[in-house]
C-alpha positions in Angstrom: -19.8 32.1 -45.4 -20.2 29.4 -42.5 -16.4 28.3 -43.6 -15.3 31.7 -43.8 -16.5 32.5 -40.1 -15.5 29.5 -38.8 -11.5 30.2 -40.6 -11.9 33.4 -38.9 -12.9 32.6 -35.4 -9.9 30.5 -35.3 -7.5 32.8 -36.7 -5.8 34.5 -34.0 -5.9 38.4 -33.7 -2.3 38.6 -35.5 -3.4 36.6 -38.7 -6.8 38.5 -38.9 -5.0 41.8 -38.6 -2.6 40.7 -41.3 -5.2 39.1 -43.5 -7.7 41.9 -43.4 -5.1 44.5 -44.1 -3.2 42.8 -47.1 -7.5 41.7 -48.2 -8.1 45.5 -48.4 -4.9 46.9 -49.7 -4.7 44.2 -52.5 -8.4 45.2 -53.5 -7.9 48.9 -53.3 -5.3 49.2 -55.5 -6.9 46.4 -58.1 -9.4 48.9 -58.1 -7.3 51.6 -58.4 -5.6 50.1 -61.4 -8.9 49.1 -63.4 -9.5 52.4 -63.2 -6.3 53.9 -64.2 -6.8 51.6 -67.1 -10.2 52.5 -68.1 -9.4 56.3 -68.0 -6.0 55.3 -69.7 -7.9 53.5 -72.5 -10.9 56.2 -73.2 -8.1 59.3 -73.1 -6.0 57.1 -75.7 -9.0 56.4 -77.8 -10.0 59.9 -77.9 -6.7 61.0 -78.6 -7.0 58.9 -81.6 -10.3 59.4 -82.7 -9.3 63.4 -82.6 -6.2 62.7 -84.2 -8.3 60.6 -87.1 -10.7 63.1 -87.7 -8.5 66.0 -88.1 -6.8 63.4 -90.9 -9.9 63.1 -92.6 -11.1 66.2 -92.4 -7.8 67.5 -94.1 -8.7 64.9 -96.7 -12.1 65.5 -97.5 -11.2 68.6 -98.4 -8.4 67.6 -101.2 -10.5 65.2 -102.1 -13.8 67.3 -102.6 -11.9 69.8 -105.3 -10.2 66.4 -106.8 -13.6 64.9 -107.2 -15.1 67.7 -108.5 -12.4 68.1 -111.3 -12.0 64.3 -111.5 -8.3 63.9 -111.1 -8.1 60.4 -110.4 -4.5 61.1 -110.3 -5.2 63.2 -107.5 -7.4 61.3 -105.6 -5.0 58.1 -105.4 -2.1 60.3 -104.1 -4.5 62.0 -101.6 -5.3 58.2 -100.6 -1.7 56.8 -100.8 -0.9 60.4 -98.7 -3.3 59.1 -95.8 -1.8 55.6 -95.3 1.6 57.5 -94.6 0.1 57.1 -91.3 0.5 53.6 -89.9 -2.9 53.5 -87.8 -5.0 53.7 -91.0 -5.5 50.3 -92.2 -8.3 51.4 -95.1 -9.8 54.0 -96.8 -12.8 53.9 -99.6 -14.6 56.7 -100.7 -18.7 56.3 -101.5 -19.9 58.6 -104.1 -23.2 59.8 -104.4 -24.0 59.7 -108.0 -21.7 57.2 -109.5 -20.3 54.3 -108.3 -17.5 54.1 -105.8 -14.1 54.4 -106.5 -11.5 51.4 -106.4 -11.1 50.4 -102.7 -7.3 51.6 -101.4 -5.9 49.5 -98.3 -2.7 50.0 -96.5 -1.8 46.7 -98.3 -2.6 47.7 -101.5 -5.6 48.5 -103.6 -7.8 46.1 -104.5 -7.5 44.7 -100.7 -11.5 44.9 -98.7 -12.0 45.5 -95.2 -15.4 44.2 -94.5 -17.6 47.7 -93.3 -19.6 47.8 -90.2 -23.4 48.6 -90.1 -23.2 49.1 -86.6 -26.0 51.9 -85.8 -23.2 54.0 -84.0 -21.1 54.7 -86.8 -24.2 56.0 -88.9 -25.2 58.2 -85.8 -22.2 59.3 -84.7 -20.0 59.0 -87.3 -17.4 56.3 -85.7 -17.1 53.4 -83.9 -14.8 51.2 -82.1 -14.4 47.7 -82.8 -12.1 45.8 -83.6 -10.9 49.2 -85.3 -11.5 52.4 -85.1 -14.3 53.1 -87.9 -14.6 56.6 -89.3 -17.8 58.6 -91.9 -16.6 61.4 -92.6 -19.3 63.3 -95.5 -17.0 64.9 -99.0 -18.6 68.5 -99.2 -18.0 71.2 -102.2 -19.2 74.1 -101.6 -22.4 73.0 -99.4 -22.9 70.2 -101.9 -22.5 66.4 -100.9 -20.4 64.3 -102.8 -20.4 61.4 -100.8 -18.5 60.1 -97.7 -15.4 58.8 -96.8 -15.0 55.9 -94.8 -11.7 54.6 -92.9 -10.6 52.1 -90.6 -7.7 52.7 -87.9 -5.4 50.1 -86.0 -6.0 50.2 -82.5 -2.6 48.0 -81.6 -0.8 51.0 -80.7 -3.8 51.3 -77.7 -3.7 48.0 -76.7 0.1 47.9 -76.8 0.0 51.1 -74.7 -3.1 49.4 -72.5 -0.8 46.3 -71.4 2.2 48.8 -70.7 0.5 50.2 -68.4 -1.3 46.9 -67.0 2.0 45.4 -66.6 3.7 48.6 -64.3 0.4 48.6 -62.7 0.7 45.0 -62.0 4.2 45.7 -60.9 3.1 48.1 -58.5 0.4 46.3 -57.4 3.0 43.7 -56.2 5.3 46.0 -55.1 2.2 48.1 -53.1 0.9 44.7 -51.5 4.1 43.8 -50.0 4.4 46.9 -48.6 1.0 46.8 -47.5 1.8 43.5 -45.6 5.2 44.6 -44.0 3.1 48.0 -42.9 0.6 45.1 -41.8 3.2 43.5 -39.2 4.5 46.1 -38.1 0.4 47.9 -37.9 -0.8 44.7 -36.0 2.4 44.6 -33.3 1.2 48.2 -32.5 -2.7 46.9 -32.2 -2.1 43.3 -31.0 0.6 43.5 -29.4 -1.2 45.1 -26.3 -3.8 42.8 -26.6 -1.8 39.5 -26.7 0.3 41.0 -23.4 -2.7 41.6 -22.3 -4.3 37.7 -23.0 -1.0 36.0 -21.4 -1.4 38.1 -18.6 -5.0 37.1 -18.0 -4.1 33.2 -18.8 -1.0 33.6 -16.5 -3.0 35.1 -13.7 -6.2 32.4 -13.8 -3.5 29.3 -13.8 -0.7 30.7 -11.2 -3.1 32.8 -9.2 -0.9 35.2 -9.0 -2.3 38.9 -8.3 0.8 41.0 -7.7 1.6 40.8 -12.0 1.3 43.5 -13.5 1.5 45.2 -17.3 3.8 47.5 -18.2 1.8 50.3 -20.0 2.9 53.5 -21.9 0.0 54.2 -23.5 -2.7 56.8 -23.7 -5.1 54.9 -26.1 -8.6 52.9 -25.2 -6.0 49.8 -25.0 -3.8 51.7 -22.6 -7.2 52.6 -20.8 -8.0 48.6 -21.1 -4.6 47.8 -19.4 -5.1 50.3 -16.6 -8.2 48.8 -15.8 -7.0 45.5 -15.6 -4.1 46.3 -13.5 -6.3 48.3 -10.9 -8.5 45.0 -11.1 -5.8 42.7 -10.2 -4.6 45.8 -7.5 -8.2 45.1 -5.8 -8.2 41.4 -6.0 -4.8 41.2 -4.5 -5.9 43.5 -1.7 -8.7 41.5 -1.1 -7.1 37.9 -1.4 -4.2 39.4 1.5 -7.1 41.1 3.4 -8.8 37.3 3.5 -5.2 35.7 4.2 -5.0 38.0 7.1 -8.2 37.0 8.3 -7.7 33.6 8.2 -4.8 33.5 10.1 -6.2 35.6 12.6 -8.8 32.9 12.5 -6.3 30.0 12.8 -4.2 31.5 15.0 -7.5 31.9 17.6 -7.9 28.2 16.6 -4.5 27.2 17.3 -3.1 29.8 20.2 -4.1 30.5 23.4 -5.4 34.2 23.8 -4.0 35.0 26.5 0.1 34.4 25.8 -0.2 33.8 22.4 1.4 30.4 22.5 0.1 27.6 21.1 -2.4 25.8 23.0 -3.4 22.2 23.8 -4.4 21.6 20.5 -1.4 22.4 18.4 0.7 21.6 21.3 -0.7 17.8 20.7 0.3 18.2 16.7 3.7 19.3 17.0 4.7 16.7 19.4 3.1 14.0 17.4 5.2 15.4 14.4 8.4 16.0 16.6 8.1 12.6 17.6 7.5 11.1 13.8 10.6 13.4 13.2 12.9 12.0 15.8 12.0 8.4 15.0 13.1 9.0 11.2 16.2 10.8 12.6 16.8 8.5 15.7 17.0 11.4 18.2 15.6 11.8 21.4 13.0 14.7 22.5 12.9 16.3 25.7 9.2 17.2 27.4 9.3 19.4 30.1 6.0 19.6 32.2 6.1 23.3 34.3 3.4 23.8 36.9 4.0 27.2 38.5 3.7 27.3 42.8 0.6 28.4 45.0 -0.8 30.2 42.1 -4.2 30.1 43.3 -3.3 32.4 45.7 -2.4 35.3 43.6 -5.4 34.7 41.8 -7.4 34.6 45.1 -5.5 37.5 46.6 -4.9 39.9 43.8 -7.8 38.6 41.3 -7.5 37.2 38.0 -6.3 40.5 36.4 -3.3 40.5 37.8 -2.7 36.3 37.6 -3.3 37.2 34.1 -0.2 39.9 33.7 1.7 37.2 35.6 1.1 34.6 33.1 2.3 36.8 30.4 5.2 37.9 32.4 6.3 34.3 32.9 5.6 33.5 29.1 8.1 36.3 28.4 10.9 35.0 30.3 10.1 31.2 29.5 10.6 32.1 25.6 13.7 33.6 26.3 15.1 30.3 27.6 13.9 28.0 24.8 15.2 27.8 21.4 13.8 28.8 17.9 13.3 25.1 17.2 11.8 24.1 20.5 7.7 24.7 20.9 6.5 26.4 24.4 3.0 26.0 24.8 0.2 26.8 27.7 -2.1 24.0 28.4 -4.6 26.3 30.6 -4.4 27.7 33.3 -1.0 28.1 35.3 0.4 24.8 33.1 2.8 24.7 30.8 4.7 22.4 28.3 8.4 22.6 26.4 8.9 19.9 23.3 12.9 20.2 23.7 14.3 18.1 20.4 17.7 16.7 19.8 18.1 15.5 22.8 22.0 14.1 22.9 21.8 13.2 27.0 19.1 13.6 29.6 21.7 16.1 31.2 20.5 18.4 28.9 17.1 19.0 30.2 18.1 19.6 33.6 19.9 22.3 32.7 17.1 23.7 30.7 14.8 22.9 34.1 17.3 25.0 36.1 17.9 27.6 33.5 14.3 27.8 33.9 13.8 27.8 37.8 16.4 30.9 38.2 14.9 32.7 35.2 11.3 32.6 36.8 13.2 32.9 40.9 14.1 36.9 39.7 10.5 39.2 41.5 8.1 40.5 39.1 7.0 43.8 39.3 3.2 44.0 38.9 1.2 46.9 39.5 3.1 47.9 42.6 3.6 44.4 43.7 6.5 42.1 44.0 6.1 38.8 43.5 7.7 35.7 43.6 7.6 32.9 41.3 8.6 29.3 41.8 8.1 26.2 39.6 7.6 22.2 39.8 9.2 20.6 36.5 8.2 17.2 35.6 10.7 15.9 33.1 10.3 12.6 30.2 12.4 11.4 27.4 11.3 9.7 24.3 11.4 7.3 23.1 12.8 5.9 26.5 9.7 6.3 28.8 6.7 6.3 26.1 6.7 6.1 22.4 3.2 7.6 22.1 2.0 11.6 22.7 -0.3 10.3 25.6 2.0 8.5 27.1 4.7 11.1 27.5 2.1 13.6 28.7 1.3 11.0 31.9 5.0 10.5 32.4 5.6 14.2 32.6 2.5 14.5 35.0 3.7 12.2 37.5 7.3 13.8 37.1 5.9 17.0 37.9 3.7 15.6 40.8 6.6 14.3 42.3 8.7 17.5 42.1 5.9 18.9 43.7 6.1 16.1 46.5 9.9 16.8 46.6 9.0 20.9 48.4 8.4 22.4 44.8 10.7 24.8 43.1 12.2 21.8 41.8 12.5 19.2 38.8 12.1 15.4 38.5 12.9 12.9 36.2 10.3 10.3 35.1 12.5 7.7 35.6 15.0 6.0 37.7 18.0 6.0 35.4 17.6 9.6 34.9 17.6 10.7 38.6 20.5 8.7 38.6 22.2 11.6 36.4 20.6 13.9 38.8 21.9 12.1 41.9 25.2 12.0 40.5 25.5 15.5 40.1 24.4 16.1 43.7 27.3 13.7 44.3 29.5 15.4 42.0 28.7 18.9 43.9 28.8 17.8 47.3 32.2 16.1 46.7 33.4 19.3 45.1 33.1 21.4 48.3 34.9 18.8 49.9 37.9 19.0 47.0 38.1 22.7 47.4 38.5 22.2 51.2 40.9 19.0 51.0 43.1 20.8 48.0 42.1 18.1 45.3 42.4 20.1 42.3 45.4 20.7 40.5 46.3 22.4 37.3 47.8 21.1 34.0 49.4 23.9 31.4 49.0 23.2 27.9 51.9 25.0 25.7 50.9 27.7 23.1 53.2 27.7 20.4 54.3 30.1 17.4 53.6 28.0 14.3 56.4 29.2 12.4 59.4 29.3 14.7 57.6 26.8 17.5 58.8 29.2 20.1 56.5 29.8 23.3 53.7 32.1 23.3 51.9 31.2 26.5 51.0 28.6 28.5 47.1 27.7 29.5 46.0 26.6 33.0 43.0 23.9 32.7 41.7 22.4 35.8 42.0 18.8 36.7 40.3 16.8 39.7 42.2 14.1 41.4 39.3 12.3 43.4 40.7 10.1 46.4 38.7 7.2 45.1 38.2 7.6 41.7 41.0 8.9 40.6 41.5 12.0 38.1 38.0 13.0 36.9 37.7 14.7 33.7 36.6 18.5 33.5 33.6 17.4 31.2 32.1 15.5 34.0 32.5 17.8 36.8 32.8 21.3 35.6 28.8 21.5 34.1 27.9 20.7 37.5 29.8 23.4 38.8 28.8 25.9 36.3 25.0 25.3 37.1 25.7 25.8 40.7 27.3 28.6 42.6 30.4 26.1 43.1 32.0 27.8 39.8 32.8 30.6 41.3 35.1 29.2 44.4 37.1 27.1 41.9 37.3 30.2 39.3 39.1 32.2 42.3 41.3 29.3 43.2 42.3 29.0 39.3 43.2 32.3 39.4 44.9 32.7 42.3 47.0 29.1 41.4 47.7 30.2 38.0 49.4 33.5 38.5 51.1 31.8 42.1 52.9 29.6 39.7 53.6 32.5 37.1 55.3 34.4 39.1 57.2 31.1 40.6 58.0 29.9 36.9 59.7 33.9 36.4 61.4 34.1 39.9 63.2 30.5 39.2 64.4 32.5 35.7 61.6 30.5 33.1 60.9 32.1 30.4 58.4 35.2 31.1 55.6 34.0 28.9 52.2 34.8 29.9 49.4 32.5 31.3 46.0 32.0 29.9 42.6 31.5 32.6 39.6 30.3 31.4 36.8 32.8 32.7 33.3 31.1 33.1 29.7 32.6 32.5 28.9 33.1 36.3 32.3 34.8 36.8 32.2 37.2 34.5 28.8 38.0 35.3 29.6 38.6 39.1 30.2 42.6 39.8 33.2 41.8 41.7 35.7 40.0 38.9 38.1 42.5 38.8 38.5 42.8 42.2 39.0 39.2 42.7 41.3 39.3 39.5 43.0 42.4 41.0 43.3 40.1 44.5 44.8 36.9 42.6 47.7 39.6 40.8 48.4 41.3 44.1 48.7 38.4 46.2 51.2 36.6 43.9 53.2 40.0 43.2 52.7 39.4 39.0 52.9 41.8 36.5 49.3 41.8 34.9 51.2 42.1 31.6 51.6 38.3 32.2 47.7 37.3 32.8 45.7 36.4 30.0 41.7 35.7 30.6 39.8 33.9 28.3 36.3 34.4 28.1 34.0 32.4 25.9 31.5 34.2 23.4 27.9 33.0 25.1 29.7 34.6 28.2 29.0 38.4 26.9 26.3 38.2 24.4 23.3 38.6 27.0 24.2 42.3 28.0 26.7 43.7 25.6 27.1 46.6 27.1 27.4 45.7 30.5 30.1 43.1 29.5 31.8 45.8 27.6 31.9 47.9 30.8 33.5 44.8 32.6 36.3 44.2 29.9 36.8 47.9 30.0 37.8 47.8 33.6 39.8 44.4 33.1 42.3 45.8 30.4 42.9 49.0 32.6 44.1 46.4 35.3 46.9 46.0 32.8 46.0 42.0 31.8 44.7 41.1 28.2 41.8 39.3 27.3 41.0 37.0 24.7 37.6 35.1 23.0 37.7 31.8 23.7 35.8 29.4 21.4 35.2 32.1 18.7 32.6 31.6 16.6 30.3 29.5 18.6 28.5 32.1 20.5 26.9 34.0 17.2 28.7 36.8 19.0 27.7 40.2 17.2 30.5 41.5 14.6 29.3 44.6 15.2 30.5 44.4 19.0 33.5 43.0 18.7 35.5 45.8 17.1 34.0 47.6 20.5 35.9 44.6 23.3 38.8 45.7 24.2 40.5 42.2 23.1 44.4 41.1 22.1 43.2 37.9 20.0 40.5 35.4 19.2 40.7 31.5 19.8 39.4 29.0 16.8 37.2 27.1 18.5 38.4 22.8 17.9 35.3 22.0 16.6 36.3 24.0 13.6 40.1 22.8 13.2 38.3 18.9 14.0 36.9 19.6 9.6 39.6 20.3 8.5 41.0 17.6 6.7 43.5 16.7 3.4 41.5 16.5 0.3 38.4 18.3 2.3 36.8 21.9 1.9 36.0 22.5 5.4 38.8 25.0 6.4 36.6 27.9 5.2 35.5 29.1 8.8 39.0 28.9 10.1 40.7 30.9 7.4 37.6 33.2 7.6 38.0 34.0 11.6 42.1 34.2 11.0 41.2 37.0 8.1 38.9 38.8 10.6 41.6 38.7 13.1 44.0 40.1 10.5 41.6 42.8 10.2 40.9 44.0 13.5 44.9 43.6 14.1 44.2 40.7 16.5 46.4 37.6 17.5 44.7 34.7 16.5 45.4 31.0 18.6 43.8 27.9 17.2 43.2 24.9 20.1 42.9 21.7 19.2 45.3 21.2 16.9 45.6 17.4 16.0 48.0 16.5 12.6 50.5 17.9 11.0 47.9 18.7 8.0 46.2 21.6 10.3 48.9 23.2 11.2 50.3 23.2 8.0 46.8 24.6 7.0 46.6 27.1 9.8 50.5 28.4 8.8 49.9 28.5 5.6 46.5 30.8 5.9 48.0 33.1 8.3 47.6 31.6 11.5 50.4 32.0 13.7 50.1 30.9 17.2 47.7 27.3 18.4 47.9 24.9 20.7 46.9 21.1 21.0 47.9 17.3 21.3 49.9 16.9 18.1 52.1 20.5 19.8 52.1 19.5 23.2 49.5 18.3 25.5 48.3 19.4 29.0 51.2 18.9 31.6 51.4 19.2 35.2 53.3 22.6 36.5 56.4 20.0 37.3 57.2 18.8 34.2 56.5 22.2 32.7 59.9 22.9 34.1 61.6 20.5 32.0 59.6 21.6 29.1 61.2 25.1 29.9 64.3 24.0 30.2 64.5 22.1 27.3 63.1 25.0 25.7 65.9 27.2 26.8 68.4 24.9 24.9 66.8 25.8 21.9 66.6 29.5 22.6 62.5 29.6 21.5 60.6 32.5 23.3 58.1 34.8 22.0 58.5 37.9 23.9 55.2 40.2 25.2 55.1 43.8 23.6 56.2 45.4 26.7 59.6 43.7 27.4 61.2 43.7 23.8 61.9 40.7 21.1 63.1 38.8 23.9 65.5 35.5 22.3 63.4 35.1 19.2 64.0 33.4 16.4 63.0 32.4 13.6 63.0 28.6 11.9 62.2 26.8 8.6 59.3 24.6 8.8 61.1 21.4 8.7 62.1 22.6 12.1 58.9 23.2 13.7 58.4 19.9 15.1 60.6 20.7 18.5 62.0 17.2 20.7 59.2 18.4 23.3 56.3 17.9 21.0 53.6 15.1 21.5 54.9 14.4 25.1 
């Protein structure tokens, strides 16, 4: 018994199913056949027994008269009559008052069958043995003669008997397989539910994952069972979120300051010591900006502590708006805060996040019915240049922002010496600007745009050059930034403009092809209320049809009021001149928007045309921007063009217009004319809309590199 409980405790559920099933169908029918058998045996046996004595009853009576009259004769044909039947094996009469007669067999006379004395057959009459033995008394006429005693085969029985085993057998077999196929397909609809069930439960204690759930279409105790368990892992997944939520409530109090919500000294410290383990791996610089904000104290003092308070979160507001997802912005207490600025590629950078900064927090603050005015004092450090260590840079940025604050406030400072150097040169830069506007030191250079296919003109693009008295021609990466983060941007934007369509309408009057020409617009311009009326001012005052003005208007330029800048292109295409999106796909501009500008085309930026080379896969955000253009039934003009391989690429994707080097580079508005005029020879002009197809034509692409290429 101990081995068969321990077999079944490590059965699973399935086996025990399976076993106990076929166990109890193979036993009920064994059962059921013994009994057939036994009821089959005793109904043949007394069919037999009847059948016997209804023989010897017919022959007592013969035999009686034959007896009586002794007619041997008689009596053997009586006896031979009887063994006609093939059950009777022997028959021998025992007379009462004179010895027996000759015994008779079925084999012959003279053959014995040994006679039972078993008390049954005296009592009843027969028996059944080996055979079937039968008394039966010979009567005449109330008188007893003697008896008559016979045996009878039972083979015919037990012939019958193993028939009837063997079918039952048969069926037994046959019943027991069915029993076990009606077993599996029994225990799938029992165990089924309860293995799901068990591989839930293991799944859920080693994952610890509470949102599984069972399927259940079931109205039984195990569909009752699986209900239970699924509102069980229902609560423990409510509860396990509810604690989650708590404990981030609780780390976040930890870890954030309660008033802003930023993080506070604490975390601050952690993510600059794993910015700084970062950068060191990735040898990049990180930028850590130090902000202390002006004669706080004395909106605290005047106004109390309630209001300093909605200040702080004010200015929190605006600071995050000028930081990056990937840059931290913390509060150290009080009126102080911090900036971890990473991948640092110059110190130039930083400045113009301090600046971006100071004129973000310069705009009044409405608070409770007061206006106030904010100021800062920036403290700036680099690593690893000024400290390799957390503590470190935090005293470097202290005694950067002490010093701005010794410098008048409202300003920023560099920790060290070669970094006010960049500072000090863009004060040079800016203050040698004003001078260049006054003295007529800038120029401008036109860079061809060319049709792809045919290489005839499309337009030409006026880029601004600097010819310094001492240093020579200063590139526009080294002086423009400066402009743009000063209020000098906007005195050289007007002079660009008014130059460029001067030198139009010069170019048309002398009979130059009447191709249009492209301005770069920058963020401050276009931001000013009063562009179109300076644009309107540059077309009137050099009598040129706006049909021939082109601005270009990068991407970041429009995406911090949509609308607004929407409103302002609006107003620039009813002036007549087109506008196009310089640098496209830069700015993360919205797509959703730009079916709304009111634009001709869109510019591939050259970082993107820079990727794309033979054997490489990096054309795919090129050909996507030309398909977009396609769509929206824009011109498309890829700058930058470098090798003959992109502008094979650009053709052969659509692109039909670009610019750059391997076309043509910048050139100075004199030997434009020659560029014209050699350009006349050939006949190559794309004309605008409005005047016609003005000399086109059209070349194979063996013939697209033009003698005035790669000047």
């Amino acid at each position: 018994m101990k081995v068969m409980g321990l077999i079944c405790k490590r059965l699973s559920l399935k086996a025990k199913l399976i076993a106990i099933i076929g166990l109890v169908s193979i036993m009920s029918l064994a059962c059921l056949l013994a009994m057939l058998i036994y009821t089959q045996n005793k109904i043949l046996r007394n069919s037999l027994l009847d059948e016997v004595r209804i023989i010897s009853e017919n022959m007592t009576g013969s035999l009686a008269a034959a007896l009586i009259f002794e007619d041997t004769l008689m009596v053997e044909d009586i006896l031979k009559t009887a063994f006609t039947k093939q059950q009777i094996l022997y028959v021998e009469i025992d007379l009462e008052e004179k010895a027996s007669l000759d015994y008779y067999s079925k084999s012959g006379g003279g053959r014995s069958y040994p006679r039972s004395a078993n008390e049954v057959l005296l009592k009843t009459g027969y028996h059944f043995g080996e055979s079937l033995e039968l008394l039966q008394p010979l009567q005449y006429k109330d008188e007893d003669l003697g008896q008559l005693y016979m045996q009878v085969d039972l083979q015919s029985i037990r012939r019958t008997l193993l028939r009837y085993t063997l079918i039952g057998l048969f069926g037994l077999v046959g019943s027991t397989l069915f029993g076990l196929i009606l077993a599996l397909r029994l225990q799938k609809v029992i165990s089924s539910p309860v293995i799901q069930l068990t591989e839930a439960m293991t799944s859920v204690s080693g994952d610890q994952d509470y949102s599984r759930r069972i399927a259940n279409d079931r109205t039984d105790e195990m569909g009752s069972l699986i209900d239970n368990f699924n509102h069980m892992l229902s609560q423990i997944e409510q509860r396990d979120e509810k604690l989650s939520s708590q404990r981030q409530y609780l780390d976040h109090l930890a870890y954030h300051d309660f008033l802003t919500g930023l993080p506070n000294r604490l975390l601050f410290r952690d993510r600059l010591s794993t910015a700084l383990s970062r950068s060191s791996r990735a040898d990049k610089k990180i930028g850590l900006l130090f902000l202390d904000l002006d004669r706080f104290k004395n909106i605290n003092d005047t106004l109390g502590h309630d209001v300093g308070d909605l200040v702080l979160k004010q200015v929190t507001r605006r600071l995050q708006q000028k930081i990056r997802s990937q840059d931290t912005l913390a509060r150290l207490g009080g009126d102080e805060f911090v900036m971890i600025v990473e991948d640092i590629q110059e110190p130039r950078a930083l400045s113009l996040v301090a600046e971006k900064v100071q004129q973000e927090l310069a705009k009044p603050l409405l608070i409770e019915g007061h206006e106030l005015f904010i100021s800062t004092s920036i403290g700036i450090t680099l690593f690893p240049d000024d400290a390799p260590t957390v503590e470190g840079l935090m005293k470097c940025a202290d005694v950067a922002m002490y010093r701005a604050k010794a410098a008048g406030r409202n300003t920023y400072r560099f920790f060290t010496n070669g970094m006010n150097e960049e500072v000090e040169e863009a004060l040079f830069l800016e203050n040698n600007m004003r001078k260049a506007l006054q003295n007529d030191e800038f120029i401008l250079y036109y860079q061809p745009q060319l049709d792809l296919h045919s290489g005839a003109i499309y337009g030409m693009e006026a880029l601004i050059r600097w010819q310094h008295p001492t240093q020579g021609l200063v590139s526009p990466a080294r002086f423009v930034p400066v402009a743009e983060e000063s209020s000098l941007i906007l005195s050289i934007g007007s002079w660009v403009l008014k130059k460029a369509c001067a030198q139009a309408r010069t170019w048309h009057e002398q009979g130059f092809p009447l191709c249009k020409v492209a301005v770069n617009i920058s963020s401050r311009q276009f931001s000013q209320g009063d562009l179109c009326a300076i644009v309107a001012a540059a077309l009137e005052e050099a009598k040129l049809d706006p049909a021939f003005l082109e601005l270009e208007i990068t991407e970041s330029a429009i995406m911090h009021d949509m609308d607004r800048a929407i409103q302002t292109m609006d107003e620039l295409v009813a002036l007549g001149v087109s506008l196009s999106i310089d640098d496209f796909g830069t700015g993360y501009s919205s797509l959703s928007y730009l079916e709304r500008f009111p634009i001709s085309s869109l510019k591939i930026d050259r970082s993107f045309l820079a990727k794309i080379q033979p054997g490489g896969k990096n054309g795919v955000l090129a050909e996507a921007i030309i398909g977009l253009a396609k769509t929206l039934h824009l011109d498309v003009v890829a700058e930058g063009i470098e090798t003959e391989f992109q502008k094979w690429f650009l053709t052969s994707h659509g692109c039909r217009f670009g610019q750059g080097y391997y076309l043509s580079r910048p050139i100075p508005a004199p030997e434009c004319e020659a560029f014209f005029t050699r350009l006349s020879a050939l006949a190559q002009f794309v004309a605008l809309p409005r005047y016609g197809n003005y000399r086109s034509v059209q070349k194979d692409a063996e013939d697209l590199r033009l003698p005035f290429m790669n000047l």
